[in-house]
PyMOL CGO cylinders between C-alpha atoms (Angstrom):
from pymol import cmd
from pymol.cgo import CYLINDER

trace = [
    CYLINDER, 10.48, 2.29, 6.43, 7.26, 3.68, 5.46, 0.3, 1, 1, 1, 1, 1, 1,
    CYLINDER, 7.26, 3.68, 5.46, 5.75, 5.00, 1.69, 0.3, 1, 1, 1, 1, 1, 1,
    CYLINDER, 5.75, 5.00, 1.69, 5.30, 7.95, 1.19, 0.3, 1, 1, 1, 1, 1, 1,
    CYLINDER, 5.30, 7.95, 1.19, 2.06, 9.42, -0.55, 0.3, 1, 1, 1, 1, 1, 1,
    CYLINDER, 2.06, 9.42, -0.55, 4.48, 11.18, -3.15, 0.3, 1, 1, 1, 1, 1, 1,
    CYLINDER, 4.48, 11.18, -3.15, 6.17, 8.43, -4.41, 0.3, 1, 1, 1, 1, 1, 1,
    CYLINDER, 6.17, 8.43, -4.41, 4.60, 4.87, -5.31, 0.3, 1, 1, 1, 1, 1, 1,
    CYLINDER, 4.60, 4.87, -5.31, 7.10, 2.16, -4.22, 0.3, 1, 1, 1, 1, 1, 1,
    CYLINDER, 7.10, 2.16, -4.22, 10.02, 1.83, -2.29, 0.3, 1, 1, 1, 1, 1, 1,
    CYLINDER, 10.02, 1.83, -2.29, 13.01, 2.65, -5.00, 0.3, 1, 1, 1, 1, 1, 1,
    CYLINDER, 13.01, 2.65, -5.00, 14.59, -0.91, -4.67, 0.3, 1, 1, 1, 1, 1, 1,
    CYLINDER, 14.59, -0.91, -4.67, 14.88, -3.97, -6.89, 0.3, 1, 1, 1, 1, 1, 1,
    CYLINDER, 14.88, -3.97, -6.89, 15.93, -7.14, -4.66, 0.3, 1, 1, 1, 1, 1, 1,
    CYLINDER, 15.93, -7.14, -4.66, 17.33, -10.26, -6.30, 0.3, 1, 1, 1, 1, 1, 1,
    CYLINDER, 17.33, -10.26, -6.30, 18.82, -13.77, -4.72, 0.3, 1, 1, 1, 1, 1, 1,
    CYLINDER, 18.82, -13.77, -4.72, 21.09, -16.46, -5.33, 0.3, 1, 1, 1, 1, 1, 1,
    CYLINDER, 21.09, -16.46, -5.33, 19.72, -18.01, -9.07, 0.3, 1, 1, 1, 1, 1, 1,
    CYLINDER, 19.72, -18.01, -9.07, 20.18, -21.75, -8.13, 0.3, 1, 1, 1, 1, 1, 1,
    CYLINDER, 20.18, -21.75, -8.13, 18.90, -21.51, -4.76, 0.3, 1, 1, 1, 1, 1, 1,
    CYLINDER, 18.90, -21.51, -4.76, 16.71, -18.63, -4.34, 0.3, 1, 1, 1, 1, 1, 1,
    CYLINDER, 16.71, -18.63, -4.34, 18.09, -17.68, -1.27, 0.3, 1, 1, 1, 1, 1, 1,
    CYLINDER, 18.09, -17.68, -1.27, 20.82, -15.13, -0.59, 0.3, 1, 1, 1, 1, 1, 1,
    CYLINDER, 20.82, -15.13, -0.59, 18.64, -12.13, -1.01, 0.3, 1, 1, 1, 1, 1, 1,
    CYLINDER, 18.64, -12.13, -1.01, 20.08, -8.39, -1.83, 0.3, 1, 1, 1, 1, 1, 1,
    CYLINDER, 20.08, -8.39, -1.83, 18.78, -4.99, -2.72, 0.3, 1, 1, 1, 1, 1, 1,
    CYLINDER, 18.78, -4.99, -2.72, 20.32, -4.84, -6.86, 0.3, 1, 1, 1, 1, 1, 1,
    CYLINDER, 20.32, -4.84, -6.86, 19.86, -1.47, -6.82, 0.3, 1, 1, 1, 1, 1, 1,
    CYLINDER, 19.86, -1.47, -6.82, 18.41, 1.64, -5.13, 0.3, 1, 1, 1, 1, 1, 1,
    CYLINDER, 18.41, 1.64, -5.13, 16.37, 4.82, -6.36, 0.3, 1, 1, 1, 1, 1, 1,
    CYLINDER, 16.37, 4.82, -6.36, 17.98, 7.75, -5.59, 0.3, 1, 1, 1, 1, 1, 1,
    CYLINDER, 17.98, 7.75, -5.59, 16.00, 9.85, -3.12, 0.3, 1, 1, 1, 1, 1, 1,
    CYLINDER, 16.00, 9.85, -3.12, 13.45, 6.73, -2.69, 0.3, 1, 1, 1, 1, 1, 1,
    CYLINDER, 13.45, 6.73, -2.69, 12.26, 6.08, 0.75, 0.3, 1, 1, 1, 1, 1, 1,
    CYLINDER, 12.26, 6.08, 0.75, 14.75, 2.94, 0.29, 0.3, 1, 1, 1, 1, 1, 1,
    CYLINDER, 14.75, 2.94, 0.29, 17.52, 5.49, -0.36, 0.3, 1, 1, 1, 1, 1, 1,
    CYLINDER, 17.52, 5.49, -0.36, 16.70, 8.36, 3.05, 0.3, 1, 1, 1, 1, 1, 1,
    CYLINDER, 16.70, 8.36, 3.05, 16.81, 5.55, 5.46, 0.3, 1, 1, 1, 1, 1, 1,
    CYLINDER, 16.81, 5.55, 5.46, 20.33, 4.43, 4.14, 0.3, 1, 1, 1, 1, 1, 1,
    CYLINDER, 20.33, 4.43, 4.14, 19.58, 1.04, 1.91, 0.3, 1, 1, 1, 1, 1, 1,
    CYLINDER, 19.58, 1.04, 1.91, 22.12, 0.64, -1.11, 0.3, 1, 1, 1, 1, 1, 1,
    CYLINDER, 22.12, 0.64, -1.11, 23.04, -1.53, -3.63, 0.3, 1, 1, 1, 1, 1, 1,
    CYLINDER, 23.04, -1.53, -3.63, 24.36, -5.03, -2.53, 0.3, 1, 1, 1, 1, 1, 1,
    CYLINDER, 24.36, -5.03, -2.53, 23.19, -4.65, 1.17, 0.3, 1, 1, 1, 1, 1, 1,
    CYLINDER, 23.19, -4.65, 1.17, 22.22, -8.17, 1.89, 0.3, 1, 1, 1, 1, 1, 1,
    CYLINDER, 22.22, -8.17, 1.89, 18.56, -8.70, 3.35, 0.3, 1, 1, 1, 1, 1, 1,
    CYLINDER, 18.56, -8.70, 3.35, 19.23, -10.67, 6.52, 0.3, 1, 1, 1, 1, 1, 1,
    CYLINDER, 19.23, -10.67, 6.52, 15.41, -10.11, 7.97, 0.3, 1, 1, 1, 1, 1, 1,
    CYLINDER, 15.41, -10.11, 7.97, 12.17, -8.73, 7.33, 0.3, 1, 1, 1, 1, 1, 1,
    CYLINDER, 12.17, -8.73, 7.33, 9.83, -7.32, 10.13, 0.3, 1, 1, 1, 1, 1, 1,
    CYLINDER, 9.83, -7.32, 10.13, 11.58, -9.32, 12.69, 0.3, 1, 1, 1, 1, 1, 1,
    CYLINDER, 11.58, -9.32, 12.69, 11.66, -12.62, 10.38, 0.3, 1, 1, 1, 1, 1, 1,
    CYLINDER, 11.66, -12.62, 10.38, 15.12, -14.51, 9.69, 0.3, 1, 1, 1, 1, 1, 1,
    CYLINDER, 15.12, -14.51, 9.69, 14.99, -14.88, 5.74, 0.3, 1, 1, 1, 1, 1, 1,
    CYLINDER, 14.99, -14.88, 5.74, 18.26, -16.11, 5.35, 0.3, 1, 1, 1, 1, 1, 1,
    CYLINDER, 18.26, -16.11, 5.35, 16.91, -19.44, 4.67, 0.3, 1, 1, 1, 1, 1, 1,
    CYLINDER, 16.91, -19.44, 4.67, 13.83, -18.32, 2.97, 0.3, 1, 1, 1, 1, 1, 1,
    CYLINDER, 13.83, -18.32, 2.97, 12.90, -18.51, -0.07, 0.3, 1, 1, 1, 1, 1, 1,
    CYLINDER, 12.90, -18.51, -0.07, 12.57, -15.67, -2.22, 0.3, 1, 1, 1, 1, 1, 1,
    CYLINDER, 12.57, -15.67, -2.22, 8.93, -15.93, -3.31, 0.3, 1, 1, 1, 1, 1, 1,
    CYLINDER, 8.93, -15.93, -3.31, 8.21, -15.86, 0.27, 0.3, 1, 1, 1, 1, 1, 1,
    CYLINDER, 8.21, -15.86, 0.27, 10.38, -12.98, 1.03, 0.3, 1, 1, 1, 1, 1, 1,
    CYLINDER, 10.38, -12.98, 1.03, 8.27, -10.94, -1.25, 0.3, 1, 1, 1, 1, 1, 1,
    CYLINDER, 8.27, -10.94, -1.25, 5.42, -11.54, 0.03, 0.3, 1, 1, 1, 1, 1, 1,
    CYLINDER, 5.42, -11.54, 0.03, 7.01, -10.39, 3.85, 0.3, 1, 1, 1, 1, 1, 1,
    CYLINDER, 7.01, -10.39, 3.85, 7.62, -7.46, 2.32, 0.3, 1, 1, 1, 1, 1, 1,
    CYLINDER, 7.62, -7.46, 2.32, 4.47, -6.61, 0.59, 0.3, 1, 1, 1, 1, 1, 1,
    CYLINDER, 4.47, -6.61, 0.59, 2.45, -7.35, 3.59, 0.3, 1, 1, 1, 1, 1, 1,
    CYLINDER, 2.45, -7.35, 3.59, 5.02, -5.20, 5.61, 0.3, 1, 1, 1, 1, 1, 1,
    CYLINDER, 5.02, -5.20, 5.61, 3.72, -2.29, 3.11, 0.3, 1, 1, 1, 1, 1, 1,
    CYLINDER, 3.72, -2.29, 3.11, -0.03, -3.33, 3.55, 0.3, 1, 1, 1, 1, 1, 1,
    CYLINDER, -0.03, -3.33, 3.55, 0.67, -2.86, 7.38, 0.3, 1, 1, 1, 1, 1, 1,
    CYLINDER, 0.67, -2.86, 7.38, 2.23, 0.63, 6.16, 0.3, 1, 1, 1, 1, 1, 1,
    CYLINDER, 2.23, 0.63, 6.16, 5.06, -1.11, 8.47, 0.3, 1, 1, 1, 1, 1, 1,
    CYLINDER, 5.06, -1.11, 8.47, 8.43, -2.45, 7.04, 0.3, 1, 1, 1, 1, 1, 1,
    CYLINDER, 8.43, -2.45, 7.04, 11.45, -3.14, 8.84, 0.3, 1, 1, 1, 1, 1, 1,
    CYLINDER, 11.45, -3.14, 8.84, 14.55, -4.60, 6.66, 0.3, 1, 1, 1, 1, 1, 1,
    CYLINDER, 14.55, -4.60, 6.66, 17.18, -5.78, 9.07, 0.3, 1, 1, 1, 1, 1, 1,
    CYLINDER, 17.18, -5.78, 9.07, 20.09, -5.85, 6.24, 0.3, 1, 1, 1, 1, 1, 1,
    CYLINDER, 20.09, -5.85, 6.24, 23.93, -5.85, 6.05, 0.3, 1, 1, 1, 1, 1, 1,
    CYLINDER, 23.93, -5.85, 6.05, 26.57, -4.25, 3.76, 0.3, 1, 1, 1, 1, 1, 1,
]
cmd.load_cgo(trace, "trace")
């Protein structure tokens, strides 16, 4: 998934289990957001990030996968429904 010069972000919101910060999910997903055209939706459960298991990650540290994923212009969610 890549930005796109029109529209600043991605058009998710992720979240994770409270107690253990794990468990993450997209919440919810902008329609017509790059998140949205390649097929993301609500409640699809973020198994990996550019090729990294976060299953047992911790949220934080998820993030941060992700936002250097969009400094790369690069991002690759491997996610389930």
């Amino acid at each position: 998934m890549k930005r796109r010069e029109s529209y600043d972000g991605l058009g998710i919101l992720l979240s994770a289990d409270v107690d253990t910060r794990l468990q993450h999910c997209i919440r919810d997903v902008e329609v017509n957001s790059p998140a949205y055209r390649v097929g993301l939706r609500k409640n699809d459960r973020i198994l990996g990030v550019n090729g990294v298991d976060v299953q047992n990650v911790e949220f934080a540290d998820v993030l941060l996968l992700i936002k250097r994923g969009l400094i790369d212009d690069h991002l690759q969610l491997t996610v389930v429904n």
